[in-house]
C-alpha positions in Angstrom: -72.6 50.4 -33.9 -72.4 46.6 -33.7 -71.9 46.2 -37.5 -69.6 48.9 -37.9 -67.4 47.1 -35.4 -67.9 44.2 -36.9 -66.9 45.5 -40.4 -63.4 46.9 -38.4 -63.1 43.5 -36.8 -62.7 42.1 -40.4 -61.2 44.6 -42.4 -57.9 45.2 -40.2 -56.6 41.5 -40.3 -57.1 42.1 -43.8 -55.5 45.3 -43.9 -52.5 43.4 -42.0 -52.7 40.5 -44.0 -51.9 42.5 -47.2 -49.2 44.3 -45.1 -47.4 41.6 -44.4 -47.1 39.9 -47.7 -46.0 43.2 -48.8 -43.5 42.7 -46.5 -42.5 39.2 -47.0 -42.4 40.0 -50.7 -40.1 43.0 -50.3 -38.0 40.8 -48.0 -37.9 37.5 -50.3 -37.0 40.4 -53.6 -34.3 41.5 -52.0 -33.0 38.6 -51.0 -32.5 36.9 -54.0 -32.4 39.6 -56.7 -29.1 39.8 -58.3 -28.1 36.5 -57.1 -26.4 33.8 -59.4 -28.3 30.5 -60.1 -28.0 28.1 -58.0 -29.8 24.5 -58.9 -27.9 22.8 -61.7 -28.7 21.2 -64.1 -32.9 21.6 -63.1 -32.9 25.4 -63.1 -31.0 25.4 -66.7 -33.1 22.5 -68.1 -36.8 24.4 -67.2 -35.3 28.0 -68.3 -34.4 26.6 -71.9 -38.0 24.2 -71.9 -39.6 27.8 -71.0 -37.7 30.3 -72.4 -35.6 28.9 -75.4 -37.5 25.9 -77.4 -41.2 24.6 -78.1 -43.5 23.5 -75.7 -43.7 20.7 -77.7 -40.6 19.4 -77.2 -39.9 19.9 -73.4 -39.3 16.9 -71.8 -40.8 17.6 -68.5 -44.6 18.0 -68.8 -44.8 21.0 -66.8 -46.8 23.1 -69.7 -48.3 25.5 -67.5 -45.6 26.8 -65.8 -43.2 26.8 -68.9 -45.6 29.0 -70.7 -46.3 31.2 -67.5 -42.5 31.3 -66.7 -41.7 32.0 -70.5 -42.8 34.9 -70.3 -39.6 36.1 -68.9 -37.8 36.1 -72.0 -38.8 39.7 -72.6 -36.5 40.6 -69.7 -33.4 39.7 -71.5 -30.5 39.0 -69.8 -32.3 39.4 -66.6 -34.9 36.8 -67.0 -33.4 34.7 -63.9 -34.6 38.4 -61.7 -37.9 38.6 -63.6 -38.7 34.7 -62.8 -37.6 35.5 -59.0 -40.2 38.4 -59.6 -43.2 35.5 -60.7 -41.9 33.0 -57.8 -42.4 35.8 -55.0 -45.8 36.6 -56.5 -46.7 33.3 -56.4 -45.7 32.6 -53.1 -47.2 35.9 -51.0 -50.1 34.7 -53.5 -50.7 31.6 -51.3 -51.5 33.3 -47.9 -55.0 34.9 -48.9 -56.4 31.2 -49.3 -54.2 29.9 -46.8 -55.7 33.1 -44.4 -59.2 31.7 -45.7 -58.4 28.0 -45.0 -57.3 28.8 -41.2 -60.1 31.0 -40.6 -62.8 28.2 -41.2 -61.7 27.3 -37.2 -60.0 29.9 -35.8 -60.7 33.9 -35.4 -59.4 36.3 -38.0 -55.9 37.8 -36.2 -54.9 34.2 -35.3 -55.5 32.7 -39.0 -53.9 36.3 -40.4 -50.7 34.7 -38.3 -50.9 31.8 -39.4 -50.8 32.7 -43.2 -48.1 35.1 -43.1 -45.9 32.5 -40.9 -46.4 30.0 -43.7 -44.7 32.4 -45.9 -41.8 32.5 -43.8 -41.6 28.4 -43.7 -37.8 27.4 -45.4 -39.8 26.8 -48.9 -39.4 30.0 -49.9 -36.0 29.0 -50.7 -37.5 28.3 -54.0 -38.2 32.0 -54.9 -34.9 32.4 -55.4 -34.8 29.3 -58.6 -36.3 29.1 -61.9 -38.1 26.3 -60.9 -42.0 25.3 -60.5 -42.0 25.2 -56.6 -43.2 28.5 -56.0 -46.3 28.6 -58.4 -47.2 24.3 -57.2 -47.2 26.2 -53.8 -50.1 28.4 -54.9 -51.7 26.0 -56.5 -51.9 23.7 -53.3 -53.1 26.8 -51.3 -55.9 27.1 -53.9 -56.6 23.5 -53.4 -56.4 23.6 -49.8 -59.2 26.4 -50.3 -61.6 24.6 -52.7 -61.7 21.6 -50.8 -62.1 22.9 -47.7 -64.4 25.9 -47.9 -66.2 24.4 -50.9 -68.4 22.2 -48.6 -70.7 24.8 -48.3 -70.9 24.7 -52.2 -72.7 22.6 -54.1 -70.9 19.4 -54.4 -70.8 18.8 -58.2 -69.4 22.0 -58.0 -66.9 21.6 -55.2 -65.7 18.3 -57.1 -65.2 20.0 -60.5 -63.4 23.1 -59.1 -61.1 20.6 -56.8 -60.8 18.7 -59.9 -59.8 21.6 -61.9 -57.4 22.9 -59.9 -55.4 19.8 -59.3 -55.5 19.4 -62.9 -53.7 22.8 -63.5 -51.5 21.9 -60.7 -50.8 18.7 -62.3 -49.4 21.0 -65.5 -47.0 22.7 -63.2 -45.7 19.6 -61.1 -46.8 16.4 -62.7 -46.3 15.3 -59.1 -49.8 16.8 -58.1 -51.3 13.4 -60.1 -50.4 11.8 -57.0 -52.4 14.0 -55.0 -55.4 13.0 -57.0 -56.1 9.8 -54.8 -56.4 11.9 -51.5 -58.4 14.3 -53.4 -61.2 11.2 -53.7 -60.8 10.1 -50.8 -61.5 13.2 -49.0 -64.7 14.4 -51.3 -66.6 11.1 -50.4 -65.5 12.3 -46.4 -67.2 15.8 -47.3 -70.1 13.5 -48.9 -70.4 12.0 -45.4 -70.2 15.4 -44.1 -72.8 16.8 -45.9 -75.6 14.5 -45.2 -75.3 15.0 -41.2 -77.1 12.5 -39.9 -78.1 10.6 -42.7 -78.2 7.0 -42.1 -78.9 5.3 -45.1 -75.7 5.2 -46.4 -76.6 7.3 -49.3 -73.7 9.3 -49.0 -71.3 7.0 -50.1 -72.2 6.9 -53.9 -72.9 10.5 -53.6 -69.5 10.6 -52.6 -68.2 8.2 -55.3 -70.0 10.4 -57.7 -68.6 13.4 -56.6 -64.6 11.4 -56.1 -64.8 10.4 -59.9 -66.4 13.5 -61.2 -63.0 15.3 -59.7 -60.7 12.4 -61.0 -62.4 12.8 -64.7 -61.9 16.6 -64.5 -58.6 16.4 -63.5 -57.3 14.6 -66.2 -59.2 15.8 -68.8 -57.5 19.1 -68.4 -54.0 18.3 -67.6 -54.5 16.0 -71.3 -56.9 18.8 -72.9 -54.6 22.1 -71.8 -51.6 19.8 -72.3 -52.6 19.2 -76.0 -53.4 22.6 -76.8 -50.3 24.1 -75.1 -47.2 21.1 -76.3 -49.9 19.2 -79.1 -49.7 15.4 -78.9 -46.6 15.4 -76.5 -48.9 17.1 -74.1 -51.1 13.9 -74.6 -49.1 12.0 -71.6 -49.7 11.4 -67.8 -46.2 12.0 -66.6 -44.5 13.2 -70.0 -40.7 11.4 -71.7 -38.8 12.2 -68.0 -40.9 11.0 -65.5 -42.6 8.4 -67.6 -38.7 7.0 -68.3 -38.5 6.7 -64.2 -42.0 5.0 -64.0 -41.0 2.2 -66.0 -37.8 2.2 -64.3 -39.4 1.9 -60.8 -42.0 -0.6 -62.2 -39.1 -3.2 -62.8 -38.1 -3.6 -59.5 -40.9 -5.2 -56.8 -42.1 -3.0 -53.5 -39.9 -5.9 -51.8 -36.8 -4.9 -53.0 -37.2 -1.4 -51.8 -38.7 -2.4 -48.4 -35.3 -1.5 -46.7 -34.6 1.6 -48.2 -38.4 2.6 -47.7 -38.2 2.3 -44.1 -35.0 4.4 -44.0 -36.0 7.3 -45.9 -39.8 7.0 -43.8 -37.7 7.0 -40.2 -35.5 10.0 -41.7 -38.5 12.1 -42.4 -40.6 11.1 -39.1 -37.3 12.0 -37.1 -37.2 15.7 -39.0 -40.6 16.5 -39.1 -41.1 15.8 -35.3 -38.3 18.1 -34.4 -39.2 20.8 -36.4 -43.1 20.8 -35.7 -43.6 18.2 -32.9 -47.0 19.8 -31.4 -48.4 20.3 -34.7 -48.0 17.0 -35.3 -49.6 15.6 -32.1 -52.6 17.9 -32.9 -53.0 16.5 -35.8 -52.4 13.2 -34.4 -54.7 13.3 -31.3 -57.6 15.0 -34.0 -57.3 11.8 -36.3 -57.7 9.5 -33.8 -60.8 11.6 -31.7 -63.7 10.6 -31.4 -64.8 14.6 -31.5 -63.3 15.4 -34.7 -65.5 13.0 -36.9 -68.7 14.5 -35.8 -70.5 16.0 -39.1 -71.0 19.0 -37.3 -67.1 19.4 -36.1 -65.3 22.4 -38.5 -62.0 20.7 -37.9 -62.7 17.3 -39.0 -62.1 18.5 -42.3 -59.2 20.1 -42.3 -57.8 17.2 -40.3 -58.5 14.8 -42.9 -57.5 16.9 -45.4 -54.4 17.4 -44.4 -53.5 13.7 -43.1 -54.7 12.3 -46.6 -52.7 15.3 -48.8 -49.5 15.4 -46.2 -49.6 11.4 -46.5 -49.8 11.1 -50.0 -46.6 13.8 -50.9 -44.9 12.4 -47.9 -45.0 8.9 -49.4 -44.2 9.9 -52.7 -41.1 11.7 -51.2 -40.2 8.0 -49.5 -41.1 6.2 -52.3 -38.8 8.2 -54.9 -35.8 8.1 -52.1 -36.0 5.0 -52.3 -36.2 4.2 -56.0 -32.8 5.9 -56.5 -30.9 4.7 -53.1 -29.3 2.6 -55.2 -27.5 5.2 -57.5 -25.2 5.8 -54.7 -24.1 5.8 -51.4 -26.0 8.6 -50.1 -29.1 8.6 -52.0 -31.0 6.7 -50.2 -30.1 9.1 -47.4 -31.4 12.1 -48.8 -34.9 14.2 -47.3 -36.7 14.8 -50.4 -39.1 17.4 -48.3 -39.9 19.6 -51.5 -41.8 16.9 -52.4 -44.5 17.8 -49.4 -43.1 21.0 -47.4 -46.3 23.3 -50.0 -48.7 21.0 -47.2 -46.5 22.1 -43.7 -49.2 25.3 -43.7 -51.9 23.0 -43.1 -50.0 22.0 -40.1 -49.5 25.2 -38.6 -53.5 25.3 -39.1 -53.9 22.3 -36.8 -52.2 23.9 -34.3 -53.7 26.8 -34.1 -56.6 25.5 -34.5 -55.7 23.5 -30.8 -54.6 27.1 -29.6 -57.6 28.9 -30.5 -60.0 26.0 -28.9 -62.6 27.7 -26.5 -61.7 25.7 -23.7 -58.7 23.3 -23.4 -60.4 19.5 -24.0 -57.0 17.9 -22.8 -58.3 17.9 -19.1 -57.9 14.0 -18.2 -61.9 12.8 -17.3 -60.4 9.2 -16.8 -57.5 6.8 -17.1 -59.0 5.8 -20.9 -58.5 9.3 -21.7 -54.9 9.9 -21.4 -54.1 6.5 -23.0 -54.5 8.2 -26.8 -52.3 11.8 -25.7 -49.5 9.4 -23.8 -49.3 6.9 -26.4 -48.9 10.0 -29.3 -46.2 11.7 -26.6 -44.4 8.8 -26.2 -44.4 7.9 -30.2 -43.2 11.6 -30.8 -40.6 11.4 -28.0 -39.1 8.5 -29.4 -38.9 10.1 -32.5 -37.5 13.5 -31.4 -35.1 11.7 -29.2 -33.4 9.4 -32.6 -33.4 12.9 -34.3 -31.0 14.6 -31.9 -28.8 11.2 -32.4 -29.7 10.4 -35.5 -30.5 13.4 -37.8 -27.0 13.8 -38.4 -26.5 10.5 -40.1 -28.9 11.5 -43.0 -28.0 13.5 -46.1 -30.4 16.9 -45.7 -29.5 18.9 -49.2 -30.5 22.6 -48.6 -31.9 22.5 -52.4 -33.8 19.1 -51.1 -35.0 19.9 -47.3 -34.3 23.6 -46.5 -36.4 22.7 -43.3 -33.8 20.3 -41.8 -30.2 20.9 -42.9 -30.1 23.0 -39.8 -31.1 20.7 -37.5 -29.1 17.8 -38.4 -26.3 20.4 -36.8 -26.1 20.8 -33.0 -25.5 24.0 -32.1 -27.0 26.3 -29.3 -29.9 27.1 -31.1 -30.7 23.8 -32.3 -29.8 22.3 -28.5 -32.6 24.7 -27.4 -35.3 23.6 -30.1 -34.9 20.4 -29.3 -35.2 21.3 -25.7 -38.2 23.2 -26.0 -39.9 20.5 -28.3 -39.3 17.9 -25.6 -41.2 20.3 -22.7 -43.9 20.9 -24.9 -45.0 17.7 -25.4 -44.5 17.3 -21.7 -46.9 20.4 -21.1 -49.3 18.9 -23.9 -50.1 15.9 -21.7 -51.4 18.6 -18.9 -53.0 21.0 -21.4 -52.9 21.0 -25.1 -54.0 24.2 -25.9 -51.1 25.9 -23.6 -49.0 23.6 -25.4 -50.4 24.6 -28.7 -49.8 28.5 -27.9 -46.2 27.5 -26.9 -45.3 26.1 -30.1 -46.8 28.8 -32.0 -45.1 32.0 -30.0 -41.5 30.1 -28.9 -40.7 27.0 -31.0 -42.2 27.9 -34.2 -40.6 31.5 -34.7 -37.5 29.5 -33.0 -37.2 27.2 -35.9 -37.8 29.7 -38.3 -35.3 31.4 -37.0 -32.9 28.4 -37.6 -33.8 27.4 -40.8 -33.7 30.6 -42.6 -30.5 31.8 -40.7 -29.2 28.5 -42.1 -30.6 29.2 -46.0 -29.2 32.3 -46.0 -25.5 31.9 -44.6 -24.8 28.6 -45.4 -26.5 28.8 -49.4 -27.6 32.2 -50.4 -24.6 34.3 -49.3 -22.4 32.0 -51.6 -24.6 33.0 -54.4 -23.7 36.7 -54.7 -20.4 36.4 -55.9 -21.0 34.9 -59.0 -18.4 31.8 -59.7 -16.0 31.2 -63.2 -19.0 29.4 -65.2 -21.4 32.1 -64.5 -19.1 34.7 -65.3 -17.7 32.5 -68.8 -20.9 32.8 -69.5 -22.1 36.0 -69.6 -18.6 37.0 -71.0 -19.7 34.6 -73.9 -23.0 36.0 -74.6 -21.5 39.1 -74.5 -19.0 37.8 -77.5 -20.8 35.0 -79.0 -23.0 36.3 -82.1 -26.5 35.1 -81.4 -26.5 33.1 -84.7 -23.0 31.6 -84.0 -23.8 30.3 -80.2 -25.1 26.9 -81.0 -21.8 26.2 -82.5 -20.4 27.0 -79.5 -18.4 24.4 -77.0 -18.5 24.4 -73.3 -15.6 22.5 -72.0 -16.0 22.2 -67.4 -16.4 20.0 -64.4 -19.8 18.8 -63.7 -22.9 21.0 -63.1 -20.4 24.0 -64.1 -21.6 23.0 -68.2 -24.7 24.2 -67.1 -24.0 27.0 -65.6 -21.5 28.6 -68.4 -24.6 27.2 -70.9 -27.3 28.8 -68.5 -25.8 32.4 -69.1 -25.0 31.9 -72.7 -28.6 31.4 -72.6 -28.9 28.6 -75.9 -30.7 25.5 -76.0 -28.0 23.5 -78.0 -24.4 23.4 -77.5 -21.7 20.9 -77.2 -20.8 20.0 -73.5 -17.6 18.1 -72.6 -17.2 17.5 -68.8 -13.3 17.7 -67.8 -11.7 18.2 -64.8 -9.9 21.4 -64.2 -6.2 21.5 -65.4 -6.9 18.7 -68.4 -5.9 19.7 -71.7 -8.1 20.3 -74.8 -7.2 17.7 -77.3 -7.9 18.8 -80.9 -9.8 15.9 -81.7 -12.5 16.7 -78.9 -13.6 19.8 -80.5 -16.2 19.2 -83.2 -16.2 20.2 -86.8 -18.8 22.4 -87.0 -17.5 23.9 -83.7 -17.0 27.7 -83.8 -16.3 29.1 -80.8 -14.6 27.3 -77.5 -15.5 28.1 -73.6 -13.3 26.5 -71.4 -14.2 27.2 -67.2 -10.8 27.0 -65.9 -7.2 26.5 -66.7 -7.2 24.1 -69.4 -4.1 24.2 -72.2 -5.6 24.5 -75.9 -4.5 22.8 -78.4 -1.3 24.4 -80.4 -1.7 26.9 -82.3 -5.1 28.2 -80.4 -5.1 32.3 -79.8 -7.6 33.1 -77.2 -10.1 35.9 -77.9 -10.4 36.6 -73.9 -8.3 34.5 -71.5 -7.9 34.5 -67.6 -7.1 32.2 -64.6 -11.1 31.8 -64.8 -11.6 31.3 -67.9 -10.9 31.2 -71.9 -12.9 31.8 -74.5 -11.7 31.0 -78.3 -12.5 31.7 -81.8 -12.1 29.2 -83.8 -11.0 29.3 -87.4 -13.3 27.5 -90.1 -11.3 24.0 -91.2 -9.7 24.3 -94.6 -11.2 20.5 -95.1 -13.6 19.4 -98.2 -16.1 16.5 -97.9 -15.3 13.4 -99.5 -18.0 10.7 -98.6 -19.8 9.9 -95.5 -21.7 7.0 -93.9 -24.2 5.9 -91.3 -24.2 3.0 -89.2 -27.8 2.3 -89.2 -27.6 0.6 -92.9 -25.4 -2.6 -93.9 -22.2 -1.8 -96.0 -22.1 -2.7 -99.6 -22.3 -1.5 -102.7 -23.3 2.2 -103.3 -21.8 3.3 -99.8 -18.9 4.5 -98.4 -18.5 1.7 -96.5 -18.1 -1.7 -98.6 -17.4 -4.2 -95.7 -17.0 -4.5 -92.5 -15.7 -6.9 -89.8 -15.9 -6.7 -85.7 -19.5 -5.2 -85.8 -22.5 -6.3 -84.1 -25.9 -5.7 -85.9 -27.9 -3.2 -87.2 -29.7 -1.2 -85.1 -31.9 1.9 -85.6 -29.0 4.5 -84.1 -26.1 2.1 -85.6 -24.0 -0.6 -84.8 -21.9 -1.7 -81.6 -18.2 -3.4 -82.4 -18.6 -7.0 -81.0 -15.1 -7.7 -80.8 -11.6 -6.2 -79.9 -11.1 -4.8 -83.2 -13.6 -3.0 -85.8 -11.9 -2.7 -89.9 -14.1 -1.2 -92.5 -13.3 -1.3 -95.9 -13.8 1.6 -98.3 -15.0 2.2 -101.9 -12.3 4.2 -102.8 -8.6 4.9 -101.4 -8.7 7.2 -98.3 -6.8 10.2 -98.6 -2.9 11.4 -98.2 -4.4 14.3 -95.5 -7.1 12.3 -93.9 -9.6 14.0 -91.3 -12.1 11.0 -89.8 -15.2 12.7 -88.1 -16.8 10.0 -86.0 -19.4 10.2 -83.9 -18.8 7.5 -81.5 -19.8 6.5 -77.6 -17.9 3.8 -75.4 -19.0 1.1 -73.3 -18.4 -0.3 -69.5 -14.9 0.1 -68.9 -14.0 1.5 -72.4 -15.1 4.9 -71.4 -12.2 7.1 -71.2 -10.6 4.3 -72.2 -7.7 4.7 -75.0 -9.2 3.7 -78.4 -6.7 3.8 -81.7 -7.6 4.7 -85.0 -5.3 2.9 -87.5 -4.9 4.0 -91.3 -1.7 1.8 -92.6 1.3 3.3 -90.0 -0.8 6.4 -89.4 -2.0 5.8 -86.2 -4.2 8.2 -83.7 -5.2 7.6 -79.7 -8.5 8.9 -78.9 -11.0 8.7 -75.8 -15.1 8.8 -75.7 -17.8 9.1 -72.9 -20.9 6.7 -73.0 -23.2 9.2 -75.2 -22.1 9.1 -79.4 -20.1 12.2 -79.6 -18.1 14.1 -82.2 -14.5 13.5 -82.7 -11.9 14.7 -85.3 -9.1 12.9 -86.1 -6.6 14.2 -88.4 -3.8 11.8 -90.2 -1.1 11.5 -92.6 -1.4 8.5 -94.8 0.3 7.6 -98.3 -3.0 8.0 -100.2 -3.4 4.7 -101.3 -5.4 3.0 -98.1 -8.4 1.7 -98.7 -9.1 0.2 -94.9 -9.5 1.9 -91.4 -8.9 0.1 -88.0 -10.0 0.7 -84.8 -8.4 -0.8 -81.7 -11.2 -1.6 -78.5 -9.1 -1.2 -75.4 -11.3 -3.8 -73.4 -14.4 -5.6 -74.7 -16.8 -6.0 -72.8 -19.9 -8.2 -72.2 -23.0 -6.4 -70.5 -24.0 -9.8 -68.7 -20.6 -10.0 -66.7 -22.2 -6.6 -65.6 -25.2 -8.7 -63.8 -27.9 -6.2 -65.7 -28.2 -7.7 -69.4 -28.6 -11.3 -70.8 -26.5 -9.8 -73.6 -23.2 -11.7 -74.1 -21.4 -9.8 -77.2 -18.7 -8.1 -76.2 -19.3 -4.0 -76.8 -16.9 -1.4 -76.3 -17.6 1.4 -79.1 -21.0 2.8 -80.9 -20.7 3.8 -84.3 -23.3 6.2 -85.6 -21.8 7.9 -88.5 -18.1 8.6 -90.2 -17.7 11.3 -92.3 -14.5 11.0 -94.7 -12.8 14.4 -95.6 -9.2 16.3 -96.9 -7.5 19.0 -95.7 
């Protein structure tokens, strides 16, 4: 009779565990299915690296999930749902380890709560984007699992499994590499584990072993997988993107970002200690107890664990704050919690591990005693006391920190978080397993409350209507011949060029950012341009018919130039004989992409006369304060105005000359010398790229 209870005991959390990520799936599906996009430009960049061009050439070394997440190309147009599909999957996915982690220290119906609360933490905003969030989740959950119910594993075999899976994780999130540190750390702590009472020391270079057997896995199959899924581009650490920002952040000393460190660090201590403040003293009070690093103790290992995993992503959230606070005024400002909110779970753990204690340790047996618990109170009281002054005076993103948008607002239900935070970690001085069971049944579900109240009216709801791009988009794939769309140009504001390019759903197009109401010169629109998008109202050049126009949007077919090719020329070779060009004067030197004008005028000198109906296609960039700037193309008295951004694009420029020129000018509208800039040694004085002219008749 015993085992057959027993064997119910067991199977009904389980039976209610599966429940309720049925649940939680159903609720996150229909949530976000049928909603527009909303992360721009990330969510267009990994759809195309997954869905729309070779592994080998995706810039972000996220292999695994790009050829996971590929997959929903065979959707069609409704890959955005069917990716929604995979990030729920992934996400209920998490709670059977998580269930497994939280049961190591706490009976079965408390840990089944546990897990199916973590679901319901503000990350599973990230279900609703075609981003890696969701399945890094998983993979953490996995982690969590290996590391901590693998001590009763072998450990050469807990070390390569850890390894392993941080090294798939690595080829969803290249960010997991900076997990791999804490993932050492804490296999020589199970080392010490494992041998009990052994006082030799031996443990240690078992440990070591076991650290750099993990370490050696891990890499070799984020490089081995990463190779056989994107070839020698898969060969890299932290792939072109991220290894780009490395050696950007390596040029600037720790010194330098001291300041901006301690900002970002006092931003997050403020908004993690209002939205979990006990879980954070139990986890507190466990690292420093004397109690928890007994061999014997089943939470020491989830404690450290979690402080060496939480404290790694957390710094690498401060850390990258910091290395772009200078790229404007709010950056430095902004709660990266992405970056560790997959490790908040193991938080909820700690507390309920307090809560499910078998008798409540925090009874004071001395003065000693109640110097640790008062000194954590006080530390956490501070904190929670600068967040209900001071939250407000960060920049919380709900794309960046769904946890604490909410909070940095005070309104009634915020008021009476804050309020209950403050008399729990009264009541966890007197008992801190009461206080424990308070934050699990009234501040936790409180906060939960908040947060995804605030995800969903203040984000999600915005996202059911779907705005001009997205609808300019589908409009245009709905046109657009597939083997016509990568002629295609996408005039819009901002992130909107993603957007409209996210529906047409093609890797290359032309993109020309312009504020709403600005006209469409001719020249902007490129030769081999065929068809024209254009978000808003923007008047077309004369003599443009739209195929579909509205106060959203136009959409344009363009005719194919009457023009033939006479010559053309790249900058990335001297003038002379045998080219196009012959001479030229006001150009710096050769360089691999071309040459930069080093003056206030550039004049290059043809082999032949140019022609009575000239068209010049140059593709062209500007520099410093040039950009935007009026530039003039002179041929004789023919004379043009014309505008670029910083990156070489396209222009046409049509003119009427008397047929007998043999030199083109054009004007710089202000020089200018990167050193008076204070971030180049360079003196010449740049202010247009030249990469190639193509000479052509109409």
């Amino acid at each position: 009779m015993n085992t057959t209870a027993s064997t119910r005991n067991t199977r009904i959390p389980s039976l209610v565990l599966a429940a309720g990520m049925a649940l939680v799936g159903w609720y996150l599906l229909q949530r976000t299915l049928g909603l527009s996009p909303g992360v721009f430009a990330d969510e267009w960049y990994y759809s195309k690296m997954a869905r729309l061009m070779p592994l080998s050439e995706a810039t972000l070394p996220s292999w695994l999930y790009l050829l996971v997440f590929g997959a929903s190309s065979s959707c069609g147009p409704g890959f955005l749902d069917c990716a929604r599909i995979g990030n729920a999957l992934f996400h209920v996915g998490a709670a059977p380890f998580l269930y497994l982690v939280a049961r190591r220290v706490m009976p079965a119906p408390l840990a089944c709560a546990i897990a199916l609360l973590s679901l319901l933490l503000p990350l599973n905003l990230y279900t609703s984007f075609f981003m890696p969030e969701s399945m890094y989740f998983f993979g953490f959950a996995v982690l969590a699992w290996v590391a901590l119910c693998g001590l009763a594993w072998r450990p050469w075999l807990h070390a390569l499994l850890a390894g392993l899976v941080l090294g798939l994780m690595s080829l969803v999130k290249v960010h997991a590499i900076f997990l791999l540190p804490a993932l050492c750390l804490y296999l020589v702590y199970a080392s010490r584990v494992r041998a009990g009472g052994d006082k030799d020391g031996a443990w240690i270079a078992r440990g070591l072993g076991a650290a750099a057997l993990a370490l050696v896995t891990a890499v070799v199959v984020k490089l081995l997988l990463g190779w056989l899924l994107a070839g020698e581009a898969g060969l890299t650490l932290f792939g072109a993107f991220y290894g780009a920002g490395a050696s950007s952040y390596s040029q600037h000393s720790l010194l330098s970002r001291l300041y901006p460190i301690t900002v970002s660090a006092r931003g997050h201590a403020m908004a993690l200690t209002a939205l979990l403040a006990i879980p954070l003293a139990a986890l507190l009070h466990a690292l420093f107890s004397r109690d928890t690093w007994r061999a014997d103790n089943p939470r020491g290992p989830l404690v450290v664990f979690t402080v060496l995993a939480l404290g790694s992503a957390l710094g690498l959230a401060v850390l990258y704050t910091a290395s772009i606070a200078h790229e404007g005024p709010t950056e430095g400002l902004r709660l990266h919690s992405r970056y560790y909110s997959f490790a908040l779970p193991l938080l909820l753990v700690a507390a309920a591990a307090t809560a499910a204690a078998g008798k409540d340790a925090s009874r004071p047996a001395g003065r000693r005693h109640l110097l640790l618990p008062g000194l954590i109170v006080l530390v956490l009281a501070v904190l929670l006391a600068a967040a209900w002054m001071g939250l407000s005076g960060f920049d919380p993103r709900l794309t960046d920190s769904p946890e604490y948008t909410a909070l940095a607002r005070h309104g009634v239900a915020v008021t009476a978080l804050f309020i209950v935070q403050a008399l729990l970690l009264v009541l966890w001085l007197r008992s801190r397993r009461a206080a424990a069971w308070g934050a699990l049944a009234l501040a936790l579900p409180l906060a939960l409350l908040i947060t995804n109240r605030d995800v969903h009216q203040h984000y999600l709801v915005h996202l059911k209507a779907a705005p001009p791009a997205d609808r300019a988009g589908m409009a245009a794939r709905a046109l657009i011949p597939l083997e016509e769309r990568g002629a295609t140009m996408i005039v819009a504001n901002g992130a909107d060029l993603f957007r409209t390019q996210f529906h047409i759903d093609y890797p290359e197009m032309t993109l020309l950012d312009m504020p709403d109401g600005s006209p469409i010169e001719a020249y902007r629109i490129g030769s081999q341009t065929r068809w024209l998008v254009a978000v808003g109202r923007h008047p077309l050049p004369e003599g443009m018919v739209p195929a579909v126009a509205n106060e959203a949007f136009t959409i344009v077919k363009l005719p194919r130039p009457e023009r033939s090719l006479v010559g053309e020329y790249a900058f990335n070779v001297a003038p002379g004989p045998g080219q196009l060009v012959v001479g030229a004067d006001g150009l710096s030197n050769v360089e691999a992409w071309g040459r930069w004008s080093d003056g206030k005028r550039v004049e290059l000198r043809f082999d032949r006369p140019l022609p009575a109906r000239l068209t010049v296609v140059l593709t062209a960039g500007a520099f410093g304060a040039n950009i935007n700037a009026p530039f003039v193309l002179r041929v004789g008295d023919a004379a043009l105005e014309f505008r670029l951004p910083w990156e070489a694009r396209e222009v046409v420029l049509d003119l009427d000359t008397d047929g007998r020129q043999q030199t083109l000018a054009i004007d710089v509208p202000q020089p200018q010398r990167p050193s008076e800039l204070g971030n180049s040694t360079d003196t010449r004085l740049l202010g247009i790229s030249l990469t190639r002219i193509r000479i052509e008749t109409r």
